[in-house]
C-alpha positions as CSV (number, residue, x, y, z in Angstrom):
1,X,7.9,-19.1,-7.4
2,X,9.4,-15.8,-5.7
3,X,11.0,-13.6,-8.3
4,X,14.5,-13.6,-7.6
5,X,15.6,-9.7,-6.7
6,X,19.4,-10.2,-6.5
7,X,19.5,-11.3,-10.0
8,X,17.6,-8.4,-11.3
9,X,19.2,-7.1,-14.4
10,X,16.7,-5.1,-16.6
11,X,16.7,-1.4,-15.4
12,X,14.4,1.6,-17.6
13,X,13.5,5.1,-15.9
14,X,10.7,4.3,-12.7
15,X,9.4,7.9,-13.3
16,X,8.0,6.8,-16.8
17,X,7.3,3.3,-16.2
18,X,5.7,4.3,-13.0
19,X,3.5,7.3,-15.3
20,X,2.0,4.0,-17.2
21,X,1.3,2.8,-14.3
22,X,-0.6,5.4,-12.6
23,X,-3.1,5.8,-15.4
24,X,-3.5,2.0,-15.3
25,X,-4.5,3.0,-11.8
26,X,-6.6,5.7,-12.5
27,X,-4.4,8.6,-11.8
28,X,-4.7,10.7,-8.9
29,X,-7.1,9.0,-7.3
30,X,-6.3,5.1,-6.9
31,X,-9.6,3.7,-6.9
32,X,-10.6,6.0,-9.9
33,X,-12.1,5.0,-13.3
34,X,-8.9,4.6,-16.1
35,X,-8.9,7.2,-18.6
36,X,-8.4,5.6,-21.6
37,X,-6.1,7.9,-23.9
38,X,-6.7,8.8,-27.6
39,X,-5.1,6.4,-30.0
40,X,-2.0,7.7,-31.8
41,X,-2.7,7.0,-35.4
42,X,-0.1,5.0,-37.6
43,X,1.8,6.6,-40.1
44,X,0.5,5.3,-43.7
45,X,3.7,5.2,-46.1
46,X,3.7,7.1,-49.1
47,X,4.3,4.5,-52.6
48,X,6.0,5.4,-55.2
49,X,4.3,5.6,-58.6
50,X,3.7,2.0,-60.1
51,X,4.4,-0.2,-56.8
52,X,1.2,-2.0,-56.3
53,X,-0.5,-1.7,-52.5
54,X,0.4,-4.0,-50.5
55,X,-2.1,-6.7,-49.2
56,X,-3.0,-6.6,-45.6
57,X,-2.0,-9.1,-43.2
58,X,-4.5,-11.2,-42.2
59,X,-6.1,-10.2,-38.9
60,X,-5.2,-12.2,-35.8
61,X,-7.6,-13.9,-34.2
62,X,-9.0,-12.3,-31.3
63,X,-8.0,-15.3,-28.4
64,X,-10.9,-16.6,-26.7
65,X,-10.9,-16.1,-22.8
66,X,-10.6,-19.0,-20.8
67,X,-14.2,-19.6,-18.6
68,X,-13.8,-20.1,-15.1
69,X,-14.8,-23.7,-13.9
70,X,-17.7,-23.8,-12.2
71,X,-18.1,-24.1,-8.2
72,X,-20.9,-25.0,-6.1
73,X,-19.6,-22.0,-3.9
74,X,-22.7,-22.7,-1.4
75,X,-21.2,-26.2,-0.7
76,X,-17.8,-25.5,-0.6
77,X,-18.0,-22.8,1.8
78,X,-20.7,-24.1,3.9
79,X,-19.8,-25.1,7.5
80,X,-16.0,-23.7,7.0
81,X,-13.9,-22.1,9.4
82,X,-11.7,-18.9,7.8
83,X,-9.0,-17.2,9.2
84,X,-8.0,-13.6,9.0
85,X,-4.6,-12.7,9.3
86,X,-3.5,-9.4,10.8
87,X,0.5,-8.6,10.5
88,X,0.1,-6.2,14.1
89,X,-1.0,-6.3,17.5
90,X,-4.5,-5.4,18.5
91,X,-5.7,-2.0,18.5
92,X,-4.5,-0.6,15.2
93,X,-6.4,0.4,12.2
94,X,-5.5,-2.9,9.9
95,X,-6.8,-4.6,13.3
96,X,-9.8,-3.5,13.3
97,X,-10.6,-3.5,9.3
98,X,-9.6,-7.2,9.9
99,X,-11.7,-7.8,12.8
100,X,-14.6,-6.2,11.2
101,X,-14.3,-8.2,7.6
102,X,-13.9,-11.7,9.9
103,X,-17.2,-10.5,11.6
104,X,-19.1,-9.2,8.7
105,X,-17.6,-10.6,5.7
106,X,-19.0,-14.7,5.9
107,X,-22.4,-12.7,6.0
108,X,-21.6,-12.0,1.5
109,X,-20.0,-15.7,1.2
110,X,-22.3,-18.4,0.1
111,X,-22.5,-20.8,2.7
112,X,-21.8,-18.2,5.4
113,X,-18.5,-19.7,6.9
114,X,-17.2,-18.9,9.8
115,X,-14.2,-16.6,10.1
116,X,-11.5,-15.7,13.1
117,X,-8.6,-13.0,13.3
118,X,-5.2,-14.2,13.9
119,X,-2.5,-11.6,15.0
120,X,0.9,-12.7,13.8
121,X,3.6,-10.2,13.8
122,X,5.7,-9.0,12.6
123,X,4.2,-8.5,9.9
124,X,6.3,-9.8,7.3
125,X,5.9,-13.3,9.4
126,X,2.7,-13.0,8.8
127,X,3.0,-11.8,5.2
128,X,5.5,-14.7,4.8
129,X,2.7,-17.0,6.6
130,X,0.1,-16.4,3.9
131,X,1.9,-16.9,0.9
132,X,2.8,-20.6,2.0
133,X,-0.8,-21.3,2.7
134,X,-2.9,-23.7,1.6
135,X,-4.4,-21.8,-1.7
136,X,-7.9,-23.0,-0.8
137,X,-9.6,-19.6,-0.2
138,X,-9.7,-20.4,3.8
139,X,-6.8,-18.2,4.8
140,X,-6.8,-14.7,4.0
141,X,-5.2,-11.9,5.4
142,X,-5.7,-7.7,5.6
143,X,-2.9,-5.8,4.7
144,X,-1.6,-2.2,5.6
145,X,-0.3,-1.4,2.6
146,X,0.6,-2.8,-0.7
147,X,3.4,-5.2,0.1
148,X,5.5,-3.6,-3.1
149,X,8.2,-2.9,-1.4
150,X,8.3,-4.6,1.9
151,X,8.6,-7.7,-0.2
152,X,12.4,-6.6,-0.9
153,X,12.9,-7.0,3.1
154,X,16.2,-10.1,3.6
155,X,13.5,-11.8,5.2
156,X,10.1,-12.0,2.8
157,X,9.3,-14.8,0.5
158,X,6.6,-13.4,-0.9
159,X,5.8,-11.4,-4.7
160,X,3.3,-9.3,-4.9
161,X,2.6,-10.3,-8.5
162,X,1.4,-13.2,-7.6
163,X,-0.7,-13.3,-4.3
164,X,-4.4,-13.7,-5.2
165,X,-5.9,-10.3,-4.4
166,X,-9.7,-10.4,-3.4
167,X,-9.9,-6.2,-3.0
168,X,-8.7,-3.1,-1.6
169,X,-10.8,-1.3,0.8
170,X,-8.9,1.9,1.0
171,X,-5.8,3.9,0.4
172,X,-4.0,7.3,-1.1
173,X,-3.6,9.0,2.4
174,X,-0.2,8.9,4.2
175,X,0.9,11.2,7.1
176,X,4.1,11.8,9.2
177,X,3.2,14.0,12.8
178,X,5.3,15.2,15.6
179,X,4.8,13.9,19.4
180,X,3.8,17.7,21.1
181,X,5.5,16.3,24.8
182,X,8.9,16.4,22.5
183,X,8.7,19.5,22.4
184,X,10.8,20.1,18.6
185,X,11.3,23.2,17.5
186,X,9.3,22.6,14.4
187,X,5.6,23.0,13.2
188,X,5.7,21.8,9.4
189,X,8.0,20.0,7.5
190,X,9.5,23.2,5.9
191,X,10.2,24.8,9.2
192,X,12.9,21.8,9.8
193,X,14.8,22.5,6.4
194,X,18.5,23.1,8.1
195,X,17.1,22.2,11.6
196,X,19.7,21.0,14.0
197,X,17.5,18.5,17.0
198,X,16.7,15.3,14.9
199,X,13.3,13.7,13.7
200,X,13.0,10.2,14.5
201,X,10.7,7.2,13.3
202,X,11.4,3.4,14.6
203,X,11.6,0.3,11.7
204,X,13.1,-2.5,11.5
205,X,16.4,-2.2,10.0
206,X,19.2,-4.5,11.0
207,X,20.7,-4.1,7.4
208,X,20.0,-1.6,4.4
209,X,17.8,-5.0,3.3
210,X,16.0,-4.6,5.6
211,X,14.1,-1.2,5.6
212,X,10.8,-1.6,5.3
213,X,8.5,1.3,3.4
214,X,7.8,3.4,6.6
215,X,11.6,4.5,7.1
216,X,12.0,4.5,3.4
217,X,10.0,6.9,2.4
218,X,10.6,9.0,6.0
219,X,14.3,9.1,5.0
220,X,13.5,9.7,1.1
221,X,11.1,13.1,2.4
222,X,14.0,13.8,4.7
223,X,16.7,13.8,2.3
224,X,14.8,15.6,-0.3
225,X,14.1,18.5,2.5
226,X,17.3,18.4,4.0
227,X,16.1,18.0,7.3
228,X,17.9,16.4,10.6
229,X,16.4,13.3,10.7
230,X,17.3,9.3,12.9
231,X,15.8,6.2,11.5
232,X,15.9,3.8,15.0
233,X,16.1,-0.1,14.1
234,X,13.3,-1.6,16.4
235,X,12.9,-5.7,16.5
236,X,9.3,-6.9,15.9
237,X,6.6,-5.0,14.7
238,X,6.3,-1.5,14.2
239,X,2.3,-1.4,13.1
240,X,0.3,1.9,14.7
241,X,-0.4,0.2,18.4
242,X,3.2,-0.4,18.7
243,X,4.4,3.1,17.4
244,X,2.0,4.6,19.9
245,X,3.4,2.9,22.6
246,X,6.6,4.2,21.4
247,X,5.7,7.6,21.5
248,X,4.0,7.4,24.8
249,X,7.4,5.8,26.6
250,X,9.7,8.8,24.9
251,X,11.2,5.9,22.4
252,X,10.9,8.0,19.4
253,X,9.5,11.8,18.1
254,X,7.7,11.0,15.5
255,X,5.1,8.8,13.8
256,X,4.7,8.4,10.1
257,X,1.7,6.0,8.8
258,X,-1.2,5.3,6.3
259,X,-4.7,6.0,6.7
260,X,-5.5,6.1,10.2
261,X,-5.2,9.6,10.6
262,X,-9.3,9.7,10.5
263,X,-9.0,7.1,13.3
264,X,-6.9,9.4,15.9
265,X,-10.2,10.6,17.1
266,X,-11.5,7.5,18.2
267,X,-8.5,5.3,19.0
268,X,-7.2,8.4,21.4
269,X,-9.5,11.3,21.8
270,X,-7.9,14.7,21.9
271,X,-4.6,13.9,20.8
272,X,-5.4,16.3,18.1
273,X,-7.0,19.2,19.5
274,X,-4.1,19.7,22.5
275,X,-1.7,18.8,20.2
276,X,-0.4,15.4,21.8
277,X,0.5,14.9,17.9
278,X,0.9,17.4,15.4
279,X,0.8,17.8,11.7
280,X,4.3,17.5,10.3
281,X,4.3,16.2,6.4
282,X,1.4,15.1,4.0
283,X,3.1,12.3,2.5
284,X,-0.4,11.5,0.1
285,X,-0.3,9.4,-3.1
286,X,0.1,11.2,-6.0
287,X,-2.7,13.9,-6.2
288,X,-4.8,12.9,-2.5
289,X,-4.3,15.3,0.5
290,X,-4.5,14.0,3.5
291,X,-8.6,14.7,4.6
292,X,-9.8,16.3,7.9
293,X,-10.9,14.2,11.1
294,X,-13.8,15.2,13.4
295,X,-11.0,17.0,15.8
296,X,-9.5,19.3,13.3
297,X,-7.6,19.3,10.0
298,X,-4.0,18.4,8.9
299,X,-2.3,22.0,8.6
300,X,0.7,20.3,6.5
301,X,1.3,20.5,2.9
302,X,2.8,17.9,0.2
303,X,6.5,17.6,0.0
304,X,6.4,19.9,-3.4
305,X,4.6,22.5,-1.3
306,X,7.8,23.4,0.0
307,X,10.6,22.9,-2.3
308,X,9.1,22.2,-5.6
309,X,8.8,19.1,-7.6
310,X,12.8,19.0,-7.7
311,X,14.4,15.5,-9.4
312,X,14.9,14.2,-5.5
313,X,11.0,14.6,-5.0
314,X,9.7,13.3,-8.2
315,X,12.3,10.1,-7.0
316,X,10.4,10.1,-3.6
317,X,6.6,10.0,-5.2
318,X,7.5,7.4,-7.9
319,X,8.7,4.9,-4.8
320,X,6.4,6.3,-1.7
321,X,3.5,6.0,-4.0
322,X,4.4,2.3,-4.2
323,X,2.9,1.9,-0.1
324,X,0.1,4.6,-0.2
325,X,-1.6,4.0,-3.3
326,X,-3.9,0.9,-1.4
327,X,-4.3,0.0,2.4
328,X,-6.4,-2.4,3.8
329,X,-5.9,-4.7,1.5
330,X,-7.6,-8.5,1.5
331,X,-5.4,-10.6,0.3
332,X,-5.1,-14.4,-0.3
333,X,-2.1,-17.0,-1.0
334,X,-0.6,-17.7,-5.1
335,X,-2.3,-20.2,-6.7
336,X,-5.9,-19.5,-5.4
337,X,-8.1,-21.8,-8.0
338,X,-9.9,-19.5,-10.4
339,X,-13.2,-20.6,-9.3
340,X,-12.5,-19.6,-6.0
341,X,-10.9,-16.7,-6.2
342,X,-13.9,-15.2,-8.0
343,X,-16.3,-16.2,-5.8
344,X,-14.3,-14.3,-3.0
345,X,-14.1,-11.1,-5.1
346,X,-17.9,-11.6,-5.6
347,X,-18.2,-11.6,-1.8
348,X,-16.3,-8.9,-1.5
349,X,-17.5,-6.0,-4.1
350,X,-21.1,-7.4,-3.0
351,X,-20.3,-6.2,0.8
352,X,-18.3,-2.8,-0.6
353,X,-21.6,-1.9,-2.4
354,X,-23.7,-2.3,0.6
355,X,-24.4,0.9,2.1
356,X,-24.7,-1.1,5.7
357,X,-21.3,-2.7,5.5
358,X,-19.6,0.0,4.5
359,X,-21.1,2.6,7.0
360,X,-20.4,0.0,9.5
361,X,-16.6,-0.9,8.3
362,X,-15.7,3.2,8.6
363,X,-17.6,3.3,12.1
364,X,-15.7,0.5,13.0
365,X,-12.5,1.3,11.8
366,X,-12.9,5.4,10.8
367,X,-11.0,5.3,8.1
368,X,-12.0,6.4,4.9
369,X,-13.1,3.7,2.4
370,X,-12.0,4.0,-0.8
371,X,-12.7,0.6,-2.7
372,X,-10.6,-1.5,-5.2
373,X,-11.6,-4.5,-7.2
374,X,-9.8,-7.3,-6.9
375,X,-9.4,-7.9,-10.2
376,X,-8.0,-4.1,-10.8
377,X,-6.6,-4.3,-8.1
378,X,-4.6,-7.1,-8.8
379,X,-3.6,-6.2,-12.0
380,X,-2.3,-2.8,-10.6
381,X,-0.3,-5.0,-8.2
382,X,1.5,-6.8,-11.1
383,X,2.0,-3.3,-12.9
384,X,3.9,-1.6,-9.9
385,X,5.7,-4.8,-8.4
386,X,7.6,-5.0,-12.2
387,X,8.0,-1.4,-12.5
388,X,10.2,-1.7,-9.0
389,X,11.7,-4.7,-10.4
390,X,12.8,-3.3,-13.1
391,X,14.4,-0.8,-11.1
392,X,16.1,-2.7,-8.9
393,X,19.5,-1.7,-8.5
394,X,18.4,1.8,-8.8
395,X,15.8,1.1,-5.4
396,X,18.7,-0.8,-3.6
397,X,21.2,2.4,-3.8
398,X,18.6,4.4,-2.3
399,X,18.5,2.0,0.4
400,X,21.8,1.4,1.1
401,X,22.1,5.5,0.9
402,X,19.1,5.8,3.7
403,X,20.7,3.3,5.9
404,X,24.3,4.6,5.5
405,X,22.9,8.1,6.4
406,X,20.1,7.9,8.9
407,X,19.7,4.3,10.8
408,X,21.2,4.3,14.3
């Protein structure tokens, strides 16, 4: 059952439920190794002369994990058709990491079933489309981002503490660049502090409700800068193809995204070296900078580069880190039967520890992989989804406050 938002009442401080939740995902690096931290040793009271020690409690049985049934994962998979779900229109990097896992992936299932891509967009329809699914391990989908927040938007059903998460393939990079045939008069993000000819990104934002993460954390940078910035409402999807397009007709200025900075290269040669796009903002997960591409590097800093980590930019880490920490995500409907679920992760970590697959997935796609366990990666999923819920009304102000001041 879908958590209900509006009827959120528990609020603590993000920043330090959000710090938990880092190191339960391993820090700066989302895909790294938790550090566990030293235990804090309890205080032992001081009795008074003649009081007897007390006895210890008796210890608490340590509970007993629950086996996973069994599955004959050779038969039940064998002569099945999968689909792939893609929330965007061909051409985009979650396209092709889709496209690639519906052609490669079967290869690591026992009983090698078939699998096809399905573009539905926008993507929250297609987000929406997955989580009412049969939960019989046939319908999968790859994701851009986490979900965390889009799953606020009027229109999702979904939670993101409960989708059965089969692994992340990448994430941690984010990245906001100018269209060079706008000609603004601005080369990094600090060089627009006080600027007067406005920034724009397109999402779709008919109401405060409905900003998705894109505009939200482009109008959190903004507003931490102080920068002229316009967040256009768009209908239907908004996924890299479609933002290309955008810039190409003179819809928009600007172009904000996840991870397929590496991909620019390939997808539309030069666009980099004679500055078609140029580097704007690093907008990273905590502690990644945004990494070079064969046609040159990203010149930009991090948003506390140029103003320091001031209270407005520790706000906009602890809720833009909620979209970058994982991208490319493969994902499957609640409810996914145990047995199932782990043979999918199986699959999965078995083809993200093949040197083959994975050479072939970045030539394919050319982003950088940066692998997540399911079962990490769902757990970090639960973590962050309740530290935003538990923050609710604190999240919805800032939205209301983006919409009020930048959507046109």
């Amino acid at each position: 059952m879908r958590f209900n938002f509006k009827k959120a009442a528990a609020l603590t401080l993000l920043g330090a439920v959000f710090a938990v939740v880092l190191a339960a995902c391993g820090g700066e690096d989302p895909t790294a190794t938790p550090t566990q931290a030293a235990a804090t040793a309890t205080p032992t009271a001081t009795l008074a002369p003649g009081v007897p020690t007390p006895t210890p409690a008796p210890a608490t049985p340590t509970p007993v994990a629950t086996p996973v049934p069994s599955l004959d994962a050779e038969a039940y998979f064998k002569g099945k058709l999968m689909r792939m779900l893609v929330g965007y229109n061909p051409g985009g990097g979650t396209d092709a990491v889709g496209r690639y896992m519906a052609a490669n992936l079967p290869k690591f299932i026992p009983g090698k079933p078939r699998m096809i891509v399905q573009n539905l967009t926008p993507n929250i329809t297609q987000r929406n489309f997955v989580w009412h699914a049969d939960p019989d391990g046939l319908t999968l989908s790859t994701e851009a981002t986490s979900g965390i927040v889009d799953q606020l938007e009027a229109a999702a059903d979904f939670d993101m503490r409960e989708v059965s998460a089969i692994g992340a393939t990448s994430g941690g990079d984010s990245f906001w660049v100018l269209w060079g045939e706008a000609n603004l008069p601005y080369t990094c993000a600090d060089s627009a502090i006080g600027g007067v000819d406005k920034i724009q990104i397109a999402d779709g934002a008919a109401s405060w409700q409905d900003i998705g993460s894109t505009g939200f954390n482009a109008g959190m940078a903004a507003r931490a800068l102080g920068i002229p910035f316009e967040l256009l409402h768009v209908a239907g999807g908004t996924g890299s193809s479609q933002q290309k397009l955008m810039l190409q007709r003179g819809d928009v200025n600007s172009w904000s995204s996840a991870t397929v900075w590496s991909q620019l290269p390939r997808t539309n040669p030069g666009w980099v070296t004679d500055g078609t796009v140029t580097p704007f903002l690093d907008m990273s997960f905590t502690g990644v900078t945004m990494p070079d591409n064969t046609e040159g590097s990203f010149t930009c800093n991090k948003l506390e580069d140029y103003v320091g980590m001031t209270d407005e930019v520790k706000e906009f880490y602890r809720y833009s880190d909620l979209r970058t920490s994982f991208a490319k995500n493969i994902l499957g409907p609640p409810n996914m039967p145990p047995e199932i679920l782990e043979a999918l992760r199986k699959s999965m970590d078995d083809a993200m520890t093949d040197a083959e697959f994975v050479a072939g997935l970045e030539r394919a796609s050319s982003i950088i992989t940066r692998y997540t366990p399911g079962a990490e990666f769902g757990a970090a999923l639960q973590s962050m989804t309740q530290a935003l819920v538990d923050n609710l009304v604190q999240y919805d102000t800032l939205r209301e406050e983006i919409y009020d001041t930048y959507v046109n």
